[in-house]
RODO-2510 file (C-alpha; in nm, 4 decimals, decimal comma):
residues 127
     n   res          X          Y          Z
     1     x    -3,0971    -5,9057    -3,9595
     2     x    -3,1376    -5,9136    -3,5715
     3     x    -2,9585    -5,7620    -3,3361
     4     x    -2,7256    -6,0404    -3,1899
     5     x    -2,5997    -6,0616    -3,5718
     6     x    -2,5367    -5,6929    -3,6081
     7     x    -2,5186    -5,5040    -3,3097
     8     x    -2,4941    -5,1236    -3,2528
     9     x    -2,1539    -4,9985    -3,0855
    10     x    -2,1877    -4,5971    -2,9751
    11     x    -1,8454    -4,4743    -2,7942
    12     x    -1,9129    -4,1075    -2,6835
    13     x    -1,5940    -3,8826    -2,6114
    14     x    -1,6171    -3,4937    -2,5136
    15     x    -1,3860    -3,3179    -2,7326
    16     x    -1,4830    -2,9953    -2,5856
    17     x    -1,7461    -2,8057    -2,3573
    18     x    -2,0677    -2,8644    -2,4925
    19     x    -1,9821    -3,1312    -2,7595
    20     x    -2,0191    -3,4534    -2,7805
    21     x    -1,8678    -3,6921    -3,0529
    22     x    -2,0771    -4,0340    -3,0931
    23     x    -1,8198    -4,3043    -3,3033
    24     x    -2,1050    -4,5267    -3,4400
    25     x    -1,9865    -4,8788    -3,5472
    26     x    -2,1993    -5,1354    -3,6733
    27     x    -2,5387    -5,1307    -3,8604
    28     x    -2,7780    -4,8199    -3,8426
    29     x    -3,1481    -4,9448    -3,9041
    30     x    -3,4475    -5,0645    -3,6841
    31     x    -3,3026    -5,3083    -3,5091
    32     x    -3,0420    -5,0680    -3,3793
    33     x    -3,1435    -4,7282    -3,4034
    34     x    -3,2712    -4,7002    -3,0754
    35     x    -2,9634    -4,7315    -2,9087
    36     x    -2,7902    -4,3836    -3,0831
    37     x    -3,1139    -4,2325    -3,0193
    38     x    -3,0560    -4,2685    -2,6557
    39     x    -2,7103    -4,1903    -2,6679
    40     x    -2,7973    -3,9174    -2,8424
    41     x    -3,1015    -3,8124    -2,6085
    42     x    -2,8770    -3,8480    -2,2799
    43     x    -2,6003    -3,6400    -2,4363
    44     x    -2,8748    -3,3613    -2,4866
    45     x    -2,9894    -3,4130    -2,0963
    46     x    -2,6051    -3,3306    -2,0036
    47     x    -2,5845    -3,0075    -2,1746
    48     x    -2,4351    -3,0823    -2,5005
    49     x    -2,5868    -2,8819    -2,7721
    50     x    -2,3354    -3,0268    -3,0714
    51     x    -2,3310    -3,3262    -3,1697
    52     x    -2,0352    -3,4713    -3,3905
    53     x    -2,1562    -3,8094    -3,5243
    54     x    -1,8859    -4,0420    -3,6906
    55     x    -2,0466    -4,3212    -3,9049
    56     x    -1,7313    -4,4128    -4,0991
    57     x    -1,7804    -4,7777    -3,9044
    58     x    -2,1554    -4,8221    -4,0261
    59     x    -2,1432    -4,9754    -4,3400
    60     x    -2,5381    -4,9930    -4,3671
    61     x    -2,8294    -4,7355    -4,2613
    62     x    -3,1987    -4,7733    -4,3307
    63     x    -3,4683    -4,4904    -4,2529
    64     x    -3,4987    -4,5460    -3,8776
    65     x    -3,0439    -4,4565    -3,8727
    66     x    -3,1587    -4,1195    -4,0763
    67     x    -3,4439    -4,0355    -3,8861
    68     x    -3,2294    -4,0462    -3,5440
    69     x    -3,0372    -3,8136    -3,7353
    70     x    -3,2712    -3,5874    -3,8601
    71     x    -3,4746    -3,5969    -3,5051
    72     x    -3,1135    -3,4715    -3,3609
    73     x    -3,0847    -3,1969    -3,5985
    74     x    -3,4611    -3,0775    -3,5499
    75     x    -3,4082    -3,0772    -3,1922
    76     x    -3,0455    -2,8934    -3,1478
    77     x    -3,1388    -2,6575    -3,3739
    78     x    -3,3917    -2,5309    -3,1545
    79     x    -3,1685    -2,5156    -2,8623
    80     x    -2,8793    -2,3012    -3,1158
    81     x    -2,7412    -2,6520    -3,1643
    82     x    -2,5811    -2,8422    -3,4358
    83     x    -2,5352    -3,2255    -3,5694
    84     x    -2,2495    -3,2822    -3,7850
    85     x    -2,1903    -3,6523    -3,9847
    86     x    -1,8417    -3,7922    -4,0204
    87     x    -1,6767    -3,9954    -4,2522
    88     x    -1,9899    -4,2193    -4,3833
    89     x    -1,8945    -4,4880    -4,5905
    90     x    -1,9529    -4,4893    -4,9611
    91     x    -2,3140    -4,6629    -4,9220
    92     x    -2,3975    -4,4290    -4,6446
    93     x    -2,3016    -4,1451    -4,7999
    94     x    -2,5389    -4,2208    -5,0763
    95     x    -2,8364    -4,2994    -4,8821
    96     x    -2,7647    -3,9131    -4,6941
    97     x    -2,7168    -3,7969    -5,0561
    98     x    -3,0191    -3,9237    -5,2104
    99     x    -3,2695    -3,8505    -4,9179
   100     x    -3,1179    -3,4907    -4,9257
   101     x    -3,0065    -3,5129    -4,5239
   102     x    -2,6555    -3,4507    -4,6365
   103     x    -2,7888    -3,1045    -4,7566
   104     x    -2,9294    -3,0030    -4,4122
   105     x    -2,6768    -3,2209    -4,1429
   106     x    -2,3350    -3,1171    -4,2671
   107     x    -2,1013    -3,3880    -4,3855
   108     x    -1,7203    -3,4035    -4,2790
   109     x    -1,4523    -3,5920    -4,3481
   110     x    -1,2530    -3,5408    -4,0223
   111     x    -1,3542    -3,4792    -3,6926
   112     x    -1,1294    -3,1295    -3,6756
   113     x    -1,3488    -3,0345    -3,9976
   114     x    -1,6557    -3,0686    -3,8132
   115     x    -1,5346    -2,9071    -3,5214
   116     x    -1,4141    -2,5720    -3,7321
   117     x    -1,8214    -2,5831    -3,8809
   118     x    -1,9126    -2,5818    -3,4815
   119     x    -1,7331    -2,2764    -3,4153
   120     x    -1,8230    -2,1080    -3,7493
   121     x    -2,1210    -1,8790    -3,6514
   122     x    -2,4558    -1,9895    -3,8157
   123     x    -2,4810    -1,6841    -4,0586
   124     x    -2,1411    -1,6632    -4,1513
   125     x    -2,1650    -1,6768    -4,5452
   126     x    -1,9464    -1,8754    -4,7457
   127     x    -1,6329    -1,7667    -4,9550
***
């Protein structure tokens, strides 16, 4: 599938100080994955340290879509950081599922949900 056929859409929006939601519409693979990886990367060069990433308009991502997303993670953890995933379709949800990304990157179904796990502190234990 080429690009002109399927092309990436990121909208970024700053729901609060030092987060950044990405609304990804469109298909997530090689073709396109560059393009949220440089959303992504230019988010990180303005400060933001959490990154709220709503897929539930990408109804297809390959390995190059998770490895954006597991790049993200590696690198916001190191900066006490966080990447959240919202809303993935059905097929997306099973590709995070079955790679075992939705065990590390958290997985929301609302945008409010994901913002509560950003202000939960890291070793809060759960009830």
């Amino acid at each position: 599938m080429s690009i002109a056929q399927n092309p990436l859409s990121v909208e970024v929006a700053l729901p609060r100080e030092g987060v950044a939601l990405l609304t990804v519409e469109g298909h997530l693979d090689i073709d396109t994955a560059t393009g949220l990886q440089h959303h992504l990367a230019n988010q990180f060069q303005h400060g933001r340290r959490h990154f709220l990433l709503d897929l539930s308009a990408v109804p297809f991502m390959d390995s190059s879509g998770m490895n954006i997303i597991i790049r993200a993670y590696q690198q916001t953890r190191e900066s006490a950081g966080s990447v959240h995933i919202i809303g993935p379709p059905p097929a997306v949800r099973r590709i995070l599922d079955l790679t075992g990304v939705s065990i590390t990157v958290p997985v929301s179904d609302t945008v409010d949900e994901a913002l509560a796990l950003v202000d939960k502190p890291r070793d809060e234990p759960e009830l």
